[in-house]
C-alpha positions, -999 to +999 in steps of 0.1 A: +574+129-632+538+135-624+523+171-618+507+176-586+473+186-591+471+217-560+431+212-558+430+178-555+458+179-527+441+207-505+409+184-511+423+155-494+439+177-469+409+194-458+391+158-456+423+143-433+414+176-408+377+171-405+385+134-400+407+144-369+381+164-355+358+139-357+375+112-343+387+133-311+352+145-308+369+184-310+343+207-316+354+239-336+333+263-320+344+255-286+375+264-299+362+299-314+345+302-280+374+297-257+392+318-276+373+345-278+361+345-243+368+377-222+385+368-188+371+374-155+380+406-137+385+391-106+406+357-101+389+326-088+414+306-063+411+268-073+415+247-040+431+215-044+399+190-048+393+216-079+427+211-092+432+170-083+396+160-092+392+183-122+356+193-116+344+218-091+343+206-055+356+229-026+377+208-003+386+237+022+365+271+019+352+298+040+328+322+045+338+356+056+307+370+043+290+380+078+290+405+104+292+384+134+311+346+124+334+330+099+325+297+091+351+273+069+342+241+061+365+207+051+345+184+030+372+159+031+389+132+053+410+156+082+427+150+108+428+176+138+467+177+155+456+189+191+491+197+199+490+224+172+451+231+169+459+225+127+433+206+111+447+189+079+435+175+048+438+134+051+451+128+017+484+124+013+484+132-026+473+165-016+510+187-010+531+210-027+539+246-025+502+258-035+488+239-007+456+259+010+458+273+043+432+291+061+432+307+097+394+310+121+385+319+152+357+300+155+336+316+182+308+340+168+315+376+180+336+386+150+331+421+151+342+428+190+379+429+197+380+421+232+362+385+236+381+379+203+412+387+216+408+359+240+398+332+215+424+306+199+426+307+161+428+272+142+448+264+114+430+246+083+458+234+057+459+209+028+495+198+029+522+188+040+508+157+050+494+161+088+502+134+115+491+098+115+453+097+129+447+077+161+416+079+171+392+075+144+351+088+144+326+083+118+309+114+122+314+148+112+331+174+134+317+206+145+345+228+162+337+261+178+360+278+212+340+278+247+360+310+253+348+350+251+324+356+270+316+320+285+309+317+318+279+345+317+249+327+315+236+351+288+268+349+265+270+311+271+238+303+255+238+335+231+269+327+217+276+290+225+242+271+227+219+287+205+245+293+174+253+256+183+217+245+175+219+267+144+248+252+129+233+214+134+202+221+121+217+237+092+243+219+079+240+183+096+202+181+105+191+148+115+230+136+116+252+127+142+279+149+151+311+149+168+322+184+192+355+198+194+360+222+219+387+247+220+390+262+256+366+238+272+372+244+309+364+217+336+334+239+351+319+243+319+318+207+305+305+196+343+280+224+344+268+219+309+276+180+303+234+173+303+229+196+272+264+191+257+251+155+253+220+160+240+238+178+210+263+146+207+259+113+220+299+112+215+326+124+240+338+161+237+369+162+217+390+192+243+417+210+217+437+223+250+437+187+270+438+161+242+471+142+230+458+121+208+453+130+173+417+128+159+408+119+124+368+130+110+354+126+074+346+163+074+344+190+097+328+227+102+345+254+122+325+280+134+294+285+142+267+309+128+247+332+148+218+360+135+213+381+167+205+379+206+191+346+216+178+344+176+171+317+154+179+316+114+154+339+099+124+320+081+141+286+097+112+257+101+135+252+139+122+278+162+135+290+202+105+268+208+118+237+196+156+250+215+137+252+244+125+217+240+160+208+242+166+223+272+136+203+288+152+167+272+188+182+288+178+189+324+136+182+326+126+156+346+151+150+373+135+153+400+162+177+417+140+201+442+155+196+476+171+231+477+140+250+473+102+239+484+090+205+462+065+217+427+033+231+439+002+214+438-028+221+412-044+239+440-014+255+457-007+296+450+008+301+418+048+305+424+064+333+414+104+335+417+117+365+419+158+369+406+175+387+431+210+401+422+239+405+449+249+437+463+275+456+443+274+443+410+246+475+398+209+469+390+199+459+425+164+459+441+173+480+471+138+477+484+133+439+478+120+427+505+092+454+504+084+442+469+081+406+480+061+416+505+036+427+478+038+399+461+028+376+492-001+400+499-011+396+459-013+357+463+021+344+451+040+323+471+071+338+464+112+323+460+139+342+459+160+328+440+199+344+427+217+317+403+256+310+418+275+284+402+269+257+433+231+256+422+229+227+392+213+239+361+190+207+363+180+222+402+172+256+387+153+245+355+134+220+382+124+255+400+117+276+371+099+251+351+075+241+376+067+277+388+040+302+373+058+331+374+092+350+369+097+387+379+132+402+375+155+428+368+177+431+331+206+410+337+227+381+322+199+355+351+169+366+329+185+338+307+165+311+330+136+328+315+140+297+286+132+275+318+102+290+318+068+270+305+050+283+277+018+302+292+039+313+324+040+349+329+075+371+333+078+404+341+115+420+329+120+455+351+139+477+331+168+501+347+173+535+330+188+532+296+185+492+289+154+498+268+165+485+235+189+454+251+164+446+273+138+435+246+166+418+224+175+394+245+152+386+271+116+403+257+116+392+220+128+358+230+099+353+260+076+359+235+093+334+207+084+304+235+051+313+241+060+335+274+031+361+283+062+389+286+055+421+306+075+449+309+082+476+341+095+503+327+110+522+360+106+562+361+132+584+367+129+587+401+132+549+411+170+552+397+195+554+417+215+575+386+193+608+397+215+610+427+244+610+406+228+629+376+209+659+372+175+653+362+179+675+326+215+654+323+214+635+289+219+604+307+189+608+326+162+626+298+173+610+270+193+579+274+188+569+238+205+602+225+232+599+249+239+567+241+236+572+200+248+539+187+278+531+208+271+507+230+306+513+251+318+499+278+318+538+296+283+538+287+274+505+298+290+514+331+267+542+337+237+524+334+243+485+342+268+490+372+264+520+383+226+520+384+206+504+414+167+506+411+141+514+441+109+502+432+074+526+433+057+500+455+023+516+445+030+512+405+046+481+409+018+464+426-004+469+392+021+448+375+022+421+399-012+421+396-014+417+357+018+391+367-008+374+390-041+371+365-013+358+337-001+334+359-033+321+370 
């Protein structure tokens, strides 16, 4: 019997190993590598696209990142059951015990307990299998809750509108879209059907009215926001180009029969001054004094107090062919986007409002081209000094009082308890700097 030779058999040994590796294409310091690497302190959640397709595609994810919305995302097939508000993942291959669920509120006031307190949360899951879809759209779905605040003008275009154009022109610019509303009231889809529209050509998709089932090829829930009536910082899509939306939404109507027909070229300039009901705080109890003024400046002058049984296509008709706006801080200033660029709009500003008031009204006048003034009223033209004594925090430093919370006590103080009477004398000055803008 032959004697093995022990080189010659580790020889061929060696040679049927590298001719494994070379067939299978296994590289043996990828191997070292892998296992040497060090893990990762924290652990990575795979979704299910990750785990079924093998490569790295988010099916479901969300961002949690930011102070003021949540934003998830479904880049696949779904299919929304109404009866439930669940939005599931189309694919039946897509179940098991591991299966992804994810819960939103999709309105964005995140940090605020009490509007979100009155918002519906929606369920996002990949599995089990969701219901057969029966009504089918090609395009994708942005869904976002017409709850909170709605129904102030201010919050309904602070956080509905604006974040709305936000969201489009981030994540589906130039593309059609499909909106699903949760808590979509009958008032607000009538009062705001011209604008919803010219955000979707497609029906609104209601979460608390529909029965049928809804299928999409992806959908985004939530909708981001970066501060009072703001635009994404450094965003090419400015309040100017918003406020060309509003004109395509309610411009050009015609609608004037409630108030005096547009002015002529050589007509006064208009000014229309926002009156505010009695009771409700931050009154002009010497109004009609003020208009006065303004009649005796050269302004033909309209009252003019927004209710709910004046169409927003009759008030953008007023505002939009007047000169001028004049009013006090409150939620109406919002018509101020009705406003042409080049008018003139002078903001009067209560005791204590400082700060709000040029957030959302004086900031955003000046974004559209507005020539923004500000009336600043004294101490004595407040109403609070006959509440308050005058060396009270609330009245010589409201700022200090205030500190940084914004509470509903101290928002009491000065927007409901707080009624203004106007220095005639001072006030005049402005009207007249209204008056030469406005001109």
């Amino acid at each position: 019997m032959r004697k093995r030779n022990p080189a010659a058999t580790a020889t061929v040994f060696l040679a049927l190993i590298i001719a494994f590796l070379f067939v299978f294409e296994i590289n043996l310091s990828s191997i070292f590598r892998l296992s040497s690497a060090p893990t990762e302190g924290k652990i990575r959640r795979l979704t299910f696209g990750e785990q079924r397709r093998g490569k790295a595609k988010q099916v479901i994810s969300c961002d949690r990142s930011h102070k003021k919305y949540d934003l998830c995302s479904i880049t696949d097939a779904t299919v929304v059951d109404p009866a439930t508000s669940t939005f599931f993942l189309v694919d039946p291959t897509i179940s098991g015990p591991g299966s992804i669920v994810e819960k939103i509120k999709p309105y964005p006031r995140k940090w605020e307990n009490f509007p979100m307190q009155r918002i519906k949360e929606l369920t996002i899951t990949s599995g089990p299998s969701g219901p057969e879809c029966e009504v089918q759209h090609n395009s994708p779905a942005i869904v976002f809750s017409a709850g909170g605040y709605t129904g102030n003008v201010f919050h309904d275009f602070n956080d509905g509108f604006i974040p709305l154009f936000i969201t489009i022109n981030s994540i589906y610019k130039n593309q059609d879209v499909v909106l699903v509303v949760s808590k979509a009231r009958d008032w607000w889809l009538n009062r705001y059907k011209n604008l919803l529209h010219v955000f979707s050509s497609h029906p609104i998709v209601t979460l608390d009215n529909d029965t049928s089932t809804h299928c999409f090829p992806s959908a985004t829930l939530g909708l981001m926001s970066y501060g009072f009536m703001a635009l994404m910082p450094n965003s090419s899509q400015t309040l100017l180009h918003f406020r060309g939306l509003l004109d395509k939404a309610f411009g050009h109507h015609g609608q004037y029969s409630i108030f005096n027909p547009p002015p002529k070229s050589d007509s006064p300039p208009r000014l229309v001054l926002m009156s505010r009901s009695k009771g409700i705080g931050r009154e002009i109890l010497n109004q009609d004094e003020a208009v006065k003024v303004a009649k005796e400046i050269g302004f033909d002058v309209i009252l003019f107090e927004p209710t709910g049984k004046i169409s927003l296509q009759q008030a953008y008709g007023l505002i939009n062919s007047s000169h001028a706006m004049v009013g006090m801080h409150g939620a109406a200033l919002t018509h101020s986007l009705f406003l042409r660029p080049g008018s003139a709009f002078m903001q009067v500003m209560p005791l204590g409002i400082d700060w709000v008031g040029k957030m959302c009204f004086g900031e955003p006048a000046r974004a559209i081209g507005i020539q923004y003034i500000e009336y600043k009223i004294k101490v004595e033209e407040s109403s609070l000094v006959e509440k308050y004594d005058k060396n009270d925090m609330v009245i010589k430093d409201p700022a200090s009082f205030q500190g940084r919370n914004w509470s509903s006590d101290v928002m009491k103080i000065y927007l409901k308890e707080q009624n203004v009477k106007l220095d005639l004398v001072r006030f005049r000055d402005y009207l007249m700097e209204t008056y030469s803008k406005a001109k």
